[in-house]
C-alpha positions, 0 to 999 in steps of 0.5 A: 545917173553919176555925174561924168556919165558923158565923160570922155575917157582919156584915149588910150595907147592900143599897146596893152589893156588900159585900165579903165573902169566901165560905168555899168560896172558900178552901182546904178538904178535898175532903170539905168542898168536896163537902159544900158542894157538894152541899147547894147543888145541893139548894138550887138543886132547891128553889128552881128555880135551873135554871128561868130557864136552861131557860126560855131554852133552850127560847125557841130553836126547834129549827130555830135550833139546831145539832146537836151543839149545844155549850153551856160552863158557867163555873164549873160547880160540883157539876155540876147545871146541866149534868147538868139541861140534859143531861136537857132535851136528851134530851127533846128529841131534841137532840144537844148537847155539854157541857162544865163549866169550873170553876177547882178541880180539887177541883170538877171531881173532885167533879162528875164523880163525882157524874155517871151514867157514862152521861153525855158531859159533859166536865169541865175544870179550868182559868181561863175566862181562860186557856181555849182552846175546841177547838171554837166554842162555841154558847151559853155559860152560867154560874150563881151564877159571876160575884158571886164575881168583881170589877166588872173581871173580870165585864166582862172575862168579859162580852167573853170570853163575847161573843168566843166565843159563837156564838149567845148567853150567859146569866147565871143569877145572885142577886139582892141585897135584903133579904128574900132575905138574911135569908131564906135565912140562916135556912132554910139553918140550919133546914135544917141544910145544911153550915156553908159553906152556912149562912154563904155563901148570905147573903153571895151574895146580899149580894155579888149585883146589882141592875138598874143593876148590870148595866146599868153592867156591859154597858155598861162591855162595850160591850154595849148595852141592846138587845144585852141582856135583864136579867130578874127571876125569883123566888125572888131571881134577876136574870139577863142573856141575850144571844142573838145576831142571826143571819144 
């Protein structure tokens, strides 16, 4: 485990991203990566970080929907996303096809073992920019993805999920203020959850967005505000849905 794993990030301003690194993001030991991993999952159960998905998923009318209903999570991570929305599917009766995409093959590795063997996720180990689909994908989805990327490749993202989602894309991601920050810099430490968390979750919501972020993003994508909902959810979330016009 690197050295500075317990190191406090310097506190930042709130006015723009900051430029901090995540520890994750950096080479570790697949025991670490797992680690980290898995005590984020449990963040993302405490504090409904899948709700804001669902809501959106279930705003499509069955009918809308076709089946099998073929869903891509960029940046899939641990996988909870995905095995969530699979139980959301199964309550519903509906056929979906889900794949997880992520760009360590450490992740993939990690989130395909903590997976039932019932299930029929496909998981794939490669860069959503260099990512061929074998069948056209219906909704595209990402959560806590896109504050790991630069201001240039989240608009390119944006135009890739644009080009290849049929029905519509939803980002589920932080956002950035003070409270939040603080608070979550704590309650990991109280938690004891892995040293990655304890530093990386403050610094996610420091590297996280604002309103006018995204709107400046979308339009920089030549999306416009009527293509796109920006919408708050507590606790600390800012996420963006595109649901496409349908003949």
């Amino acid at each position: 485990m690197p050295s500075n794993a317990t190191m406090r990030p310097p506190t930042p301003d709130f006015t723009n991203r900051a430029q901090l690194t995540e520890m994750m993001d950096e080479s570790c030991s697949r025991d670490d990566l797992r680690a980290c991993l898995r005590d984020i999952s449990r963040l993302n159960r405490w504090f409904l970080a899948h709700s804001p998905l669902l809501q959106w998923l279930s705003s499509f009318a069955p009918a809308q929907l076709p089946q099998p209903l073929r869903i891509l999570d960029v940046g899939c991570g641990y996988g909870d996303g995905l095995r969530r929305i699979e139980r959301w599917a199964l309550a519903r009766n509906l056929a979906v096809g889900l794949t997880g995409l992520d760009i360590k093959p450490d992740t993939i590795a990690i989130a395909s073992q903590a997976t039932p063997s019932a299930s029929r996720i496909r998981w794939v180990a490669a860069n959503i920019f260099a990512f061929t689909p074998q069948n056209p994908i219906h909704l595209l989805i990402s959560s806590q993805f896109t504050h790991h990327l630069s201001e240039p490749q989240i608009v390119r993202f944006l135009q890739w999920m644009e080009r290849h989602a049929a029905l519509g894309w939803f980002i589920n991601d932080l956002s950035r203020a003070a409270v939040p920050y603080h608070f979550i810099r704590i309650f990991t430490r109280l938690a004891c959850l892995h040293p990655f968390v304890q530093h990386d979750a403050s610094v996610s919501i420091a590297r996280a967005f604002v309103p006018a972020d995204w709107q400046t993003l979308c339009a920089a994508a030549n999306l416009t505000e009527r293509d796109v909902s920006i919408q708050r959810f507590k606790p600390a979330r800012l996420c963006v849905a595109r649901r496409k016009p349908q003949c």
